[in-house]
C-alpha positions as CSV (number, residue, x, y, z in Angstrom):
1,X,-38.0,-14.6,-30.2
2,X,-41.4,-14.2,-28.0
3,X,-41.4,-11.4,-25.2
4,X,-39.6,-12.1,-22.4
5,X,-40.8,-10.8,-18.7
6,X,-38.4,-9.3,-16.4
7,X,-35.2,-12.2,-15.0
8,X,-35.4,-14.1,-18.0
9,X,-33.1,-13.0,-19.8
10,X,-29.2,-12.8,-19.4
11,X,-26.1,-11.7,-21.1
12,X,-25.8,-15.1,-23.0
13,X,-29.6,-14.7,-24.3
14,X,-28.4,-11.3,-25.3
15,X,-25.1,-12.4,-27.4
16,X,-26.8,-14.9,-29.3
17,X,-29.7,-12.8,-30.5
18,X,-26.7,-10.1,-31.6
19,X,-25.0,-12.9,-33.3
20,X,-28.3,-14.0,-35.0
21,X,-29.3,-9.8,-35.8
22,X,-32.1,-9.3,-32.9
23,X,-31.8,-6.9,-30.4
24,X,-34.1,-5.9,-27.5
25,X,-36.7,-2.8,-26.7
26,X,-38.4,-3.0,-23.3
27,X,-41.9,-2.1,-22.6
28,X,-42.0,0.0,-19.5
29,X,-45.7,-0.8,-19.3
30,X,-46.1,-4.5,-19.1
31,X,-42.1,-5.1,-18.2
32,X,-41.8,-7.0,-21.0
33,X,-38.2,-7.2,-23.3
34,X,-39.4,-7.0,-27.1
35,X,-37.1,-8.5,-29.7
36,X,-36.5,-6.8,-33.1
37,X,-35.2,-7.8,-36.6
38,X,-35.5,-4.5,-39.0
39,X,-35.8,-5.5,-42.8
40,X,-34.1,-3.0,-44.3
41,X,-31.5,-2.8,-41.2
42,X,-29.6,0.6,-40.9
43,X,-25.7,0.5,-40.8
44,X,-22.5,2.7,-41.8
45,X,-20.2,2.0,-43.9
46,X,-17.1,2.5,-42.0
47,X,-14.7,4.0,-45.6
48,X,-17.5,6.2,-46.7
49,X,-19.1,7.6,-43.4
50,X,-19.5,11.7,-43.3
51,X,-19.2,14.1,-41.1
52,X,-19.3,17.7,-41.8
53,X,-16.2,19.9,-41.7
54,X,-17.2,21.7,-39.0
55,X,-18.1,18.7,-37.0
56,X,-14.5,16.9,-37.7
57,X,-13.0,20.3,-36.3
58,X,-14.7,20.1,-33.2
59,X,-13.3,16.8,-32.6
60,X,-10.5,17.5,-33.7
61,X,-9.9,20.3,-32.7
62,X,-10.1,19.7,-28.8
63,X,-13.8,21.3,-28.6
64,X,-14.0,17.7,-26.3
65,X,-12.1,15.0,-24.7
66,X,-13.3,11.6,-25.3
67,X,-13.1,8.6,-22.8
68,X,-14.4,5.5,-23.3
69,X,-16.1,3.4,-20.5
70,X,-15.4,5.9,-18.0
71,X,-19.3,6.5,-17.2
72,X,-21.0,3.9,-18.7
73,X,-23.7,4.3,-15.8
74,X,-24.4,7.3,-16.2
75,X,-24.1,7.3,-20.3
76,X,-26.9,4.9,-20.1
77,X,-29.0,6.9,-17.9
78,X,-28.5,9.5,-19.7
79,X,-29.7,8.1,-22.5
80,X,-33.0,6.1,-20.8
81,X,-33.9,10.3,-19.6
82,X,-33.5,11.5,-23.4
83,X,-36.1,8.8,-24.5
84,X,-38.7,9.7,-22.0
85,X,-40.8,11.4,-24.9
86,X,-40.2,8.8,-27.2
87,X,-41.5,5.9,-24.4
88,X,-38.5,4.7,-22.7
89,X,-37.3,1.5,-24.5
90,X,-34.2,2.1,-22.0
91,X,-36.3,0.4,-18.8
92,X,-34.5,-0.4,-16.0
93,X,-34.3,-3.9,-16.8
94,X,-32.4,-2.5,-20.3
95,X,-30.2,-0.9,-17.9
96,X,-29.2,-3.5,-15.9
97,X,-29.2,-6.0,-18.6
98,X,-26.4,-3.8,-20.4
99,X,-24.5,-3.1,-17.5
100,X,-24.0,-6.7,-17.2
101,X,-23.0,-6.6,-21.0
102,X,-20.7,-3.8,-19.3
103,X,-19.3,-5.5,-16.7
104,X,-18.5,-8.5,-18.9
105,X,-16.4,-6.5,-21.5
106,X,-19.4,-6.3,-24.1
107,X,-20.9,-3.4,-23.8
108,X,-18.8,0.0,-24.1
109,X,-19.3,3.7,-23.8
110,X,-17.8,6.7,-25.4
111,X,-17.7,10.1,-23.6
112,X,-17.2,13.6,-24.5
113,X,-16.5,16.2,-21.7
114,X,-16.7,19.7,-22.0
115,X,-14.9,21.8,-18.6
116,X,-14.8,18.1,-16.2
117,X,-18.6,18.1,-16.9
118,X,-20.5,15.2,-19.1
119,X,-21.2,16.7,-21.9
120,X,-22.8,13.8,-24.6
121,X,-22.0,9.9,-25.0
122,X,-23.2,6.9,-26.8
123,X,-23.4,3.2,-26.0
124,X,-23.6,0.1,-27.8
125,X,-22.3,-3.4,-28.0
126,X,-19.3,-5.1,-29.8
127,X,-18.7,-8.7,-30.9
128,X,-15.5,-9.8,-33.2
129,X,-15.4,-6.8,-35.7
130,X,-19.3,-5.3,-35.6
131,X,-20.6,-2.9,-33.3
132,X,-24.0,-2.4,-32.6
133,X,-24.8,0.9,-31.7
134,X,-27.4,1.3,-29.1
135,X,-28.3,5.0,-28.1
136,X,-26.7,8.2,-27.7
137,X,-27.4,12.0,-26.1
138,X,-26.1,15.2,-25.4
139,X,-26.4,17.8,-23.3
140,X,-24.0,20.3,-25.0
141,X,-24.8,21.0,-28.9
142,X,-22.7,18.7,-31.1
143,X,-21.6,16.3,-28.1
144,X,-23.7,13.3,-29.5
145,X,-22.5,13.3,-32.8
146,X,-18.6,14.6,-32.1
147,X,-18.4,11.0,-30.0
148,X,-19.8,9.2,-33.1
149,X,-17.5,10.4,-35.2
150,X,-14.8,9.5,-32.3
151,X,-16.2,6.4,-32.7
152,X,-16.0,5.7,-36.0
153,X,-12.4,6.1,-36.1
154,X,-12.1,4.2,-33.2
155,X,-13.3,1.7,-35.2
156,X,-11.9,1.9,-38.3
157,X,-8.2,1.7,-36.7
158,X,-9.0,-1.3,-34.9
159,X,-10.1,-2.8,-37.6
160,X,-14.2,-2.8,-37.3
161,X,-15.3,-4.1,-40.5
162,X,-19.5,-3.6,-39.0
163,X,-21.4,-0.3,-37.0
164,X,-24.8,-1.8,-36.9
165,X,-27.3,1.9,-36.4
166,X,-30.5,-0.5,-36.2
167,X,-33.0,2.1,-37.4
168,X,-32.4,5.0,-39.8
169,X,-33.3,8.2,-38.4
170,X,-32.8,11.9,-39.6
171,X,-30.2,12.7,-37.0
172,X,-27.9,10.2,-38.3
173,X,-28.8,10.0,-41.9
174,X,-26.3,13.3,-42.7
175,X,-23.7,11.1,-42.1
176,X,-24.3,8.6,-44.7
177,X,-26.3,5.8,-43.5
178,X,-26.8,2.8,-46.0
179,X,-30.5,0.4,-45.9
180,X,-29.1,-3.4,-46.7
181,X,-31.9,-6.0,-46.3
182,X,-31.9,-8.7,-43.4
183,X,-30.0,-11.4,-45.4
184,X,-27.8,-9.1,-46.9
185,X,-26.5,-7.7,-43.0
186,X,-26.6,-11.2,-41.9
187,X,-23.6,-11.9,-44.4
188,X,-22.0,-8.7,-43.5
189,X,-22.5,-9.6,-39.4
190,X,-21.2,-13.2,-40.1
191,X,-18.2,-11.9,-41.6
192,X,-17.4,-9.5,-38.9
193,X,-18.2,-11.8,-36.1
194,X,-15.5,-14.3,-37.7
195,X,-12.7,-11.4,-36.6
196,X,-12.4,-12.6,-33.0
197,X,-9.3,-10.9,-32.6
198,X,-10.5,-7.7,-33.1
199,X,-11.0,-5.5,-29.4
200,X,-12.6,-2.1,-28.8
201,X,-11.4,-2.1,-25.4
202,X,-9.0,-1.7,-23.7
């Protein structure tokens, strides 16, 4: 898919390039969207994801509540501030693009609070059974990764067959992330999008 300038795209642009394995970047210079397609593609496999012991005892353990899509505004800001360094692929049209997502029961947010206060999230998308996970931060130590691993069993007991990571990077690979080529996570995707039934929210 060619660059897109800001306006022309909308949430039913955005569902069909998730169904078909493209997601967006924007460009906070030229205002452009960019559309991606990595080959290898980065994904967990739900039945053999890791976390460390110490990590599963801090969710467990009540070290934070979770929500989800409590403060999906402010999850997403969040995450557009923690990306500052790396060039802000969270632009405001991102922003409002997924809160649209948002609005329309697409796009969800987990939380983790620490004392009433927001301490980490993540965002992402979910269509039929896959969920494509978008970005995440923290602002107390282990917050980001204790709502992943919320989210993975989230997943796994409503029956997510798909948790789509995009990229591989060192923060996640320690919990076991796998490198499938394009075709083969296009027949994992197409299998999971054929679950229709299957809801993260509510």
């Amino acid at each position: 898919m060619p660059p897109q300038k800001h306006g022309q795209i909308g949430p039913e642009t955005l569902e069909y390039a998730y169904r078909n394995g493209i997601f967006p970047m924007g460009d906070p210079e030229t205002g452009e969207i960019h559309w991606y397609r990595p080959d290898p593609r980065a994904i967990f496999d739900l039945d053999s994801f890791h976390a460390p012991r110490r990590l599963l005892k801090t969710v467990r353990g009540g070290g934070f509540t979770f929500t989800v899509n409590l403060a999906f505004g402010e999850v997403i800001r969040h995450c557009a501030r923690s990306h500052q360094v790396e060039g802000m692929w969270i632009t405001e049209e991102i922003i409002e693009l997924y809160t649209r997502m948002h609005n329309l029961g697409r796009a969800h947010s987990v939380e983790a609070w620490s004392g009433g206060r927001l301490a980490g999230g993540l965002y992402g998308v979910a269509f039929g059974a896959a969920f494509m996970g978008e970005s995440m931060f923290h602002i107390e130590r282990d917050a980001s990764k204790a709502c992943l691993v919320y989210l993975v069993e989230r997943l796994k007991s409503r029956g997510f067959v798909l948790l789509d990571t995009q990229f591989p990077t060192e923060h996640l690979a320690q919990f076991g992330i796998s490198l499938v080529s394009h075709r083969h996570y296009l027949r994992r995707l197409k299998a999971a999008l054929a679950l229709e039934h299957v809801r993260f929210a509510p």
